[in-house]
Every structure is written in structure tokens, then in C-alpha cells.
N, C-alpha and C positions, 0 to 999 in steps of 0.2 A: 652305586647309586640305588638308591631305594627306592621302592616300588608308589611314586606319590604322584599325583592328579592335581594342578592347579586350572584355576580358569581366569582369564584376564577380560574383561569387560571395557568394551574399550579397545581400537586399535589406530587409536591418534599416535602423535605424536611420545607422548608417554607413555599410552600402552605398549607400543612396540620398543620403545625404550627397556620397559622391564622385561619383554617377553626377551627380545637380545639378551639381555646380562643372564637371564633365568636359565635360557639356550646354554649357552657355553659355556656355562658354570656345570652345567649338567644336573641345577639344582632338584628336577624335578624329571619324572621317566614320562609326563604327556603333559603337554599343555596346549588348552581347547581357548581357542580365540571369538569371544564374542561382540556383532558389533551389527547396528540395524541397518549397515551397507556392508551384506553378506559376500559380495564379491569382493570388495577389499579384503574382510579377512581373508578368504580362500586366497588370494593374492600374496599377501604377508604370509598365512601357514606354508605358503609354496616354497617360498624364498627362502625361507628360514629353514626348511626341512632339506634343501639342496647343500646344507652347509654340517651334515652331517658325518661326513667324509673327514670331514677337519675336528669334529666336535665330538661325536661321536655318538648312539643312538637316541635320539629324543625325540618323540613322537609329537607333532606340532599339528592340529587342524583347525580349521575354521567348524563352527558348531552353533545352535540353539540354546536356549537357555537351559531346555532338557539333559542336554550333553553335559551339562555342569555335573550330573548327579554323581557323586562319588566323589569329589573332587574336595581336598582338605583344606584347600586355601581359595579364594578367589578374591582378586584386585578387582576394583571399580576403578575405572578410569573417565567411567562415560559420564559426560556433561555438555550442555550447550554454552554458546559463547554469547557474551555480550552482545545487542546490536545497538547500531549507532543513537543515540539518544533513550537507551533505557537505562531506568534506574539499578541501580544494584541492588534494589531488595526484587523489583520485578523479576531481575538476572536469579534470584536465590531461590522464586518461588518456582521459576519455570525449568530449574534443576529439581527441584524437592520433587516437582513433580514426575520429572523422569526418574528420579529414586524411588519414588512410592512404586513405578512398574516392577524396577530392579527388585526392589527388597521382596514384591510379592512373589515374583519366580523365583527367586532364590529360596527364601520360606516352603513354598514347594518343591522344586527340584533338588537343592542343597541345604539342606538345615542344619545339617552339622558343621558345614564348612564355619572358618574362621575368615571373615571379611577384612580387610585391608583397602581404607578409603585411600583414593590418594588425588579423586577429584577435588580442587579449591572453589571456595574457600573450606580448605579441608576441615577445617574444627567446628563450622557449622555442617558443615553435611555429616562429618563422622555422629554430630546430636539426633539429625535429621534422620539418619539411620538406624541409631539405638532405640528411636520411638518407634518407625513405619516397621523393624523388623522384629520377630517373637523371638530369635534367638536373643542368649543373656548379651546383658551390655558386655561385659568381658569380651566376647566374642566378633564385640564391631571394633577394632582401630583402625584408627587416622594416622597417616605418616608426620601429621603434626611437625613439630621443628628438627625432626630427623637429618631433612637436607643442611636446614640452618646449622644447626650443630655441627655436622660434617664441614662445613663453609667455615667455621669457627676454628674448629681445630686446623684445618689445614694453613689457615693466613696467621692463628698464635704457633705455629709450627717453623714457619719460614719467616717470622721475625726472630724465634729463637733458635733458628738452626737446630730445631732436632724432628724427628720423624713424628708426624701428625699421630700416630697412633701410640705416643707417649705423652700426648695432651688429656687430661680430662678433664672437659670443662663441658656447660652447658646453656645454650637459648631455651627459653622457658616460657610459656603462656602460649599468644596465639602464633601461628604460623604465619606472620604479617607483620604489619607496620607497630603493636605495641607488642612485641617480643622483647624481652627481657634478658640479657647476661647476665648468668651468673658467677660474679666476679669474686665472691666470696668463698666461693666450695673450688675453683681450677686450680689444679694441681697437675705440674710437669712433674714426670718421675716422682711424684710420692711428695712433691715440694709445693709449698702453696706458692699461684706467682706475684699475691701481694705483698707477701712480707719476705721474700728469697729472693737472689740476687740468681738467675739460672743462664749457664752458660756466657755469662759476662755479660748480662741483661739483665738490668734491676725494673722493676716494676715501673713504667713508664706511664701515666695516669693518660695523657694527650693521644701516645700512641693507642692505646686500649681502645679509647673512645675511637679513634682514625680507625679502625679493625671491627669494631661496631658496628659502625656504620655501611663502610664494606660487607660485612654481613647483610646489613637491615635491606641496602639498596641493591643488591646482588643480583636479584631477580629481574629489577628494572634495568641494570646494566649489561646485562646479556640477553632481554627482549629487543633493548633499543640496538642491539646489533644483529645478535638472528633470529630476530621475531616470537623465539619461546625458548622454553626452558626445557629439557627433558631427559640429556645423558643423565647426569649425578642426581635426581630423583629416579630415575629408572634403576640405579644403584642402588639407590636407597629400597627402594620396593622387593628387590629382588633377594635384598641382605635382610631384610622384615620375613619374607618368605620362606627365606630358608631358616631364621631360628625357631618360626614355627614348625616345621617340616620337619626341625631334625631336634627340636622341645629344648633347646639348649637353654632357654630359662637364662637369657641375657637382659642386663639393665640399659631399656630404650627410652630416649625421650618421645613418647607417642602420645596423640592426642586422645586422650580419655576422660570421663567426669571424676574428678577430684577427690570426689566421696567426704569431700569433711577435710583433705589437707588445704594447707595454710585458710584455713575460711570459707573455702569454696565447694561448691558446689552446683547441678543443676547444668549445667555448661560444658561441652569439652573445651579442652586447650593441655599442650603439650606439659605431662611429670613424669618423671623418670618412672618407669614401670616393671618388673619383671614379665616376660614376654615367653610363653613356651608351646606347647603343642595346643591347649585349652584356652589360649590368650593370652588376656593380661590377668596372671596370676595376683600379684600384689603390686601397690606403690610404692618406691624407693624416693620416698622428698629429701632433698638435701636441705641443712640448716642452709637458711637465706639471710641475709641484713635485711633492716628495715626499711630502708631504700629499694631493695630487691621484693622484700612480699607486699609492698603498695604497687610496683610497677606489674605483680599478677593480680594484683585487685584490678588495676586499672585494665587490664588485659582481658581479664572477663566481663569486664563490664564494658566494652566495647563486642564483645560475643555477645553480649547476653539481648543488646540493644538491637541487633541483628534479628538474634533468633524468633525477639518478639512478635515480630511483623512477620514469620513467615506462615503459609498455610499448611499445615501439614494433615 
């Protein structure tokens, strides 16, 4: 394991999510837990650091914002929650505003560090971060439709009976309700699966959309049972982490600004990106239908209506 520093911000639900998977992976030789109910963390780095016997040496603490300094990576997780009868832009601005603290200490303590949003709504905060903080944009991503994508390949996997990590397919735009399939570029083993007949499965137009949806409402189907969501994004975070950590320069669907693909711009939302020790080195867009690049038009422009109204 190599000699690397991450910091996770954040010890909800999801933060400790990724700090686990980060743990046992061994992805990382310390990881400092920050969160402004300082005995939780100490609580959680306790925990975690007892389970080293089985895992094997990873230095786990509770820490300041200061503690961050050296550290190559660090996740936000920190956010406040909805209260009962507030708006959702009030919800955005009274987050932006705990990000404008965040991005200031980080800017001081860790400037180098590579950021990884994975507070929601993740495509606006990931924007909301690239403005409040001096580091380059490259250097702020959003887990954007990471999880989605992951939710995707696994349910085109178990309708075609093969192993989800011989699916390549992708959700595209925002991390939300107008995410986008793309139905055009998925390919099982090397085969497209609109026009291929794979493993005795011919392209089923009903079932896609059935598997869509499943996707889209995923998140609402596993809060309406336990309250939130946070193993398979904590996955997610932790698998972002480490190809920063070890520069593997892998293609992520992560939320970044566009820069000029398919039209867009000004906004983040999830395009395939190459991802390494420096960030997001380039964009990898795949050719889209035109059904597909209106459904990221429309996708930004429900970001963009968002981001209008917030204060930053």
C-alpha cells in the first residue's frame, strides 16, 4: 500500500460508508475523519481502527480541518437536511453555505488535494464548488451518476445473465430524476445490445425502459425501506478515490462542466471523463442519438434553473 492521506468530511451515513470500503481495501495508509460533532468522529475513527487485526495497518483519526494538510484526496460528504416545509432552493443555499466554510479551509489547509463531492444534490454542489474554491475545476469532482451507472450495469447484467462488469453502458446528465440512458453506445462483450441478439436475449425495447426506471427510482426504493442510501455510493466513493490515488487514468461517468461537449456548458452533470492523480484529465463523450443529446439538454437545464437561484 502506498504511502497516501485521504480526508472525508463528513461522518454520516455515507461518509462512514466510504471510510469502510476505503478501510478494508487498504485503499489509503491514513484516513482523518472530519465532522463539526468531533466526538462522533473520534467514535467512528475508534471503531474502525479496532478492526485492524483483520484488515491490516490503517491509520483512522478523528481530526480538524488542519489535519487535512497533506492529504491527496478528500470527500465531502457534509450537508444539512431538508426541514419540514422548506423549499429546495432554501435546502441548496443553506448547503452552499456550509460549502463556502468547507472550500475556505480546504483552500488553506489542503490546496492540492483532489475533491470528490458526493454531497446531493451532487451536480449542483460539485458547480457550487468549482466557483467558492481557487483550486482548478479539474480538481473538484462529483460522483455524479457513478452509483446510477453502477445500478445499471448490474440489473442489464442479471437480465442477460452475464457478469455486470462485462456491461458497458452508461446514465448520463444529472444525478437525478432527468438522467439519461445511454442506449446507443451499451455494449455486452464488444456487442451493441441494440442490434445483437446476447446470450439468447434480443434487444427488448419494454424491458430496457422496466430497468430504466429501476434505475431512475432506486434511490426512492431503498429510502422508502431504510431510510437512505449509502452502502453502493460509499463504493462508489471509495473506487473514485482510489483511481485517483493510484493515477490509473480510468473512464468515469463523473459530474464535471461539459466544456463545449454535446452544447453544454456552465453546469456540471455526469460525462464520461478520464480521472487520474490531477483529476479529470479529459472528456471521453460517447456518440449519443438524438433522442439521447436533447434528453442532456434537458438535463442541464433543469441544473442550470437550480443553480440560478442560489447564493454563492
Amino acid at each position: 500500500m502506498s504511502r497516501s492521506k485521504v480526508g472525508i468530511i463528513g461522518t454520516g451515513n455515507v461518509g462512514m460508508a466510504a471510510a469502510y470500503a476505503l478501510f478494508q481495501r487498504q485503499s489509503a495508509s491514513e484516513l482523518v475523519l472530519v465532522d463539526k460533532d468531533r466526538r462522533r468522529a473520534e467514535g467512528e475513527a475508534m471503531d474502525l481502527m479496532h478492526g485492524q487485526a483483520l484488515v491490516g495497518r490503517v491509520t483512522v483519526r478523528a481530526g480538524d480541518y488542519a489535519d487535512l494538510a497533506g492529504c491527496q484526496v478528500v470527500v465531502i460528504c457534509a450537508g444539512v437536511g431538508q426541514k419540514p416545509g422548506e423549499t429546495r432552493l432554501d435546502l441548496l443555499n443553506r448547503n452552499a453555505t456550509v460549502f463556502k466554510q468547507v472550500a475556505s479551509e480546504l483552500d488553506r489547509h489542503a490546496p492540492e488535494a483532489i475533491l470528490v463531492v458526493a454531497t446531493n444534490p451532487v451536480d449542483i454542489l460539485t458547480s457550487v464548488m468549482q466557483q467558492l474554491s481557487s483550486r482548478p475545476h479539474q480538481a473538484v469532482i462529483g460522483t455524479g451518476t457513478m452509483l446510477d451507472t453502477s445500478r445499471f450495469r448490474a440489473l442489464l447484467g442479471e437480465h442477460y445473465g452475464v457478469n455486470p462488469r462485462s456491461v458497458h453502458a452508461y446514465i448520463l446528465g444529472e444525478h437525478g430524476d432527468s438522467e439519461v440512458a445511454i442506449w446507443s453506445s451499451a455494449t455486452i462483450g464488444g456487442l451493441p445490445i441494440m442490434d445483437e441478439e446476447i446470450n439468447c436475449h434480443p434487444f427488448d425495447p419494454a424491458a430496457m425502459e422496466r430497468i430504466f426506471q429501476q434505475v431512475r427510482g432506486a434511490a426512492y426504493d431503498i429510502i422508502s425501506r431504510k431510510g437512505y442510501t449509502n452502502t453502493a455510493i460509499g463504493l462508489v466513493i471509495a473506487y473514485v478515490v482510489r483511481i485517483i490515488l493510484e493515477d490509473q487514468k480510468s473512464v468515469l461517468p463523473v459530474s464535471v462542466d461539459p466544456a463545449g461537449d454535446y452544447g453544454l456548458s456552465g453546469v456540471c452533470l455526469s460525462i464520461p471523463s478520464v480521472v487520474g492523480a490531477s483529476g479529470v484529465e479529459c472528456h471521453v463523450p460517447p456518440n449519443v442519438s438524438e433522442q439521447e443529446h436533447k434528453g442532456l439538454h434537458a438535463s442541464a437545464a433543469v441544473l442550470r434553473e437550480s443553480l440560478e437561484g442560489i447564493e454563492v
